[in-house]
C-alpha positions in Angstrom: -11.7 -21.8 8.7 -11.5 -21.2 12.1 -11.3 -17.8 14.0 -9.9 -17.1 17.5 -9.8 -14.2 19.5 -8.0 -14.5 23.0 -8.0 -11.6 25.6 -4.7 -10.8 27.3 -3.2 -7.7 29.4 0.2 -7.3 28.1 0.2 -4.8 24.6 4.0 -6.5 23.9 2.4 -10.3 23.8 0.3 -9.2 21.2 0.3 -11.3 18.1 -1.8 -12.5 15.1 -1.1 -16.4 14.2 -2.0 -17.5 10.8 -1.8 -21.9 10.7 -2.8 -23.1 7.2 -2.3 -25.8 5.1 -0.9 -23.9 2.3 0.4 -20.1 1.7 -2.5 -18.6 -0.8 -2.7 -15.1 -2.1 -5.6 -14.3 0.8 -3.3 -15.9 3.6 -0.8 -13.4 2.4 -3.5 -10.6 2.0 -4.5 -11.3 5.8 -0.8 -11.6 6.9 -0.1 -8.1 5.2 -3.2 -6.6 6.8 -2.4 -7.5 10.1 1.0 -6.3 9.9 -0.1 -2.3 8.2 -2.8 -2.0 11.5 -1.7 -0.1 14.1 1.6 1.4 11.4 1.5 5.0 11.6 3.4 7.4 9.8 4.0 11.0 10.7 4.1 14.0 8.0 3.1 17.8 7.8 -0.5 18.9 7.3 -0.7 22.4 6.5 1.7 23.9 9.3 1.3 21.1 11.7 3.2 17.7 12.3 0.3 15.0 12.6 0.2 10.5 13.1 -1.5 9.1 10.5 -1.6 5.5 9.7 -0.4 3.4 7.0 -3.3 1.3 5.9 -5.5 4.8 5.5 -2.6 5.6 2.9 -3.9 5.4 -0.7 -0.7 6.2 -2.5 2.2 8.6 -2.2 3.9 10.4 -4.9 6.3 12.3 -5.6 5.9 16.5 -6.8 9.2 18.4 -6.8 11.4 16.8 -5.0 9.0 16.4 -2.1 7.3 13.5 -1.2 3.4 13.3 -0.2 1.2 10.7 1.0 -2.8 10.9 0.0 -5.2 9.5 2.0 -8.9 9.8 1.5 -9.2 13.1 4.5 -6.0 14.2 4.1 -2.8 15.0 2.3 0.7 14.9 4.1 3.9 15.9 3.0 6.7 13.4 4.3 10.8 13.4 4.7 11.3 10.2 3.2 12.1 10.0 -0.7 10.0 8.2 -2.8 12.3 4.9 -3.5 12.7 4.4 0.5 9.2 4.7 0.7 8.7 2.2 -2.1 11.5 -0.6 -0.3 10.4 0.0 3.6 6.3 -0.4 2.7 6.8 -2.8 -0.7 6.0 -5.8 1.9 2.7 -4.2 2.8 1.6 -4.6 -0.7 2.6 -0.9 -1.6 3.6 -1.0 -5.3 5.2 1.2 -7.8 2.8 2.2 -11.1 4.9 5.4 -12.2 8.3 7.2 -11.6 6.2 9.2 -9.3 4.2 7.1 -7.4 3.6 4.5 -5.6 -0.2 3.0 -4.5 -1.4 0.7 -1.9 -2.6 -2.1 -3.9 -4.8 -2.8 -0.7 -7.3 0.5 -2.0 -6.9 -0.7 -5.3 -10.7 -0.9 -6.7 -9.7 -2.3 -10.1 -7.7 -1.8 -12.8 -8.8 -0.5 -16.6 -6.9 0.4 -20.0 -5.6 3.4 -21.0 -3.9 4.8 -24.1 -0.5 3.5 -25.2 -0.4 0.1 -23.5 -0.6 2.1 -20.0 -3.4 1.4 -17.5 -5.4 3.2 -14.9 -5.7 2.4 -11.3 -8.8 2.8 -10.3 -8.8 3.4 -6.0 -11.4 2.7 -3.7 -11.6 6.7 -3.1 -12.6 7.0 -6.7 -9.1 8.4 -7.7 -7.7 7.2 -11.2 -3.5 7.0 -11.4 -1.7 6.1 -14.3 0.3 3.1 -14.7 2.7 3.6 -17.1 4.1 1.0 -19.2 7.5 0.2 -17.5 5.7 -0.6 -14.1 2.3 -2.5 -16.1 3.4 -5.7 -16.5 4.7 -6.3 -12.9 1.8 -4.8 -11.5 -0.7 -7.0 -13.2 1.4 -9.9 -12.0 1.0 -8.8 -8.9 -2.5 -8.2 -8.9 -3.4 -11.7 -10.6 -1.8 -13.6 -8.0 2.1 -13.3 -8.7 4.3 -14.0 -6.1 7.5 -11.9 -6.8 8.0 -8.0 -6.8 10.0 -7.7 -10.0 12.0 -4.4 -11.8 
């Protein structure tokens, strides 16, 4: 595989082009990374409104009607609800594994069993999250190379 990198001086002309023979699971991984750099998201930290960005996001969940997003510095609470979060980040490989939250499969470290038929998601900042048994079986589909985000 080839790998170009071209200066230019317009920010707007950026642009990432991906030419392959066929659509793999890593052409989509590199398609969906390219797209979450540079995504930034805003939420309260403490008492202050601060930019954060998407691909430091290691899941967000929902506590009390409130929705927060957990990165590996930092924990910020958002306006969004949890199901708008799910449908405008789902193409960025952001997935639901419980009624309460929803990871970024791209700081997934690996995935082990639990009790019950339920799993735990093991993320790259050492945090373990419960998959419950409703969102398992899509999520392992997803993460062994399915194509489809089923419910």
């Amino acid at each position: 595989m080839k790998a170009y990198v071209k200066k230019i001086t317009d920010k707007e002309a950026e642009q990432v082009i991906i030419e392959c023979v066929e659509v793999t699971n890593e052409v989509r991984d590199i398609y969906t990374y390219a797209l979450t750099k540079g995504t930034e998201l805003s939420g309260m930290s403490g008492d202050q409104l601060k930019r954060f960005r998407l691909e430091d996001v290691c899941y967000f969940e929902a506590v009390d009607e409130k929705s927060f997003a957990y990165t590996t510095e930092n924990v910020y609470e958002l306006k969004l609800r949890l199901y708008e979060i799910e449908q405008a980040y789902e193409s960025y490989h952001f997935v639901r594994c419980s009624k309460s939250v929803v990871l970024n499969l791209m700081q997934l470290d690996g995935i082990s069993p639990a009790l019950n038929g339920r799993f735990l998601a093991n993320m790259k900042n050492g945090e373990k999250l419960m998959i419950s048994r409703q969102y398992a079986q899509n999520l392992k589909k997803i993460v062994m190379g399915g194509k489809s985000h089923e419910r």
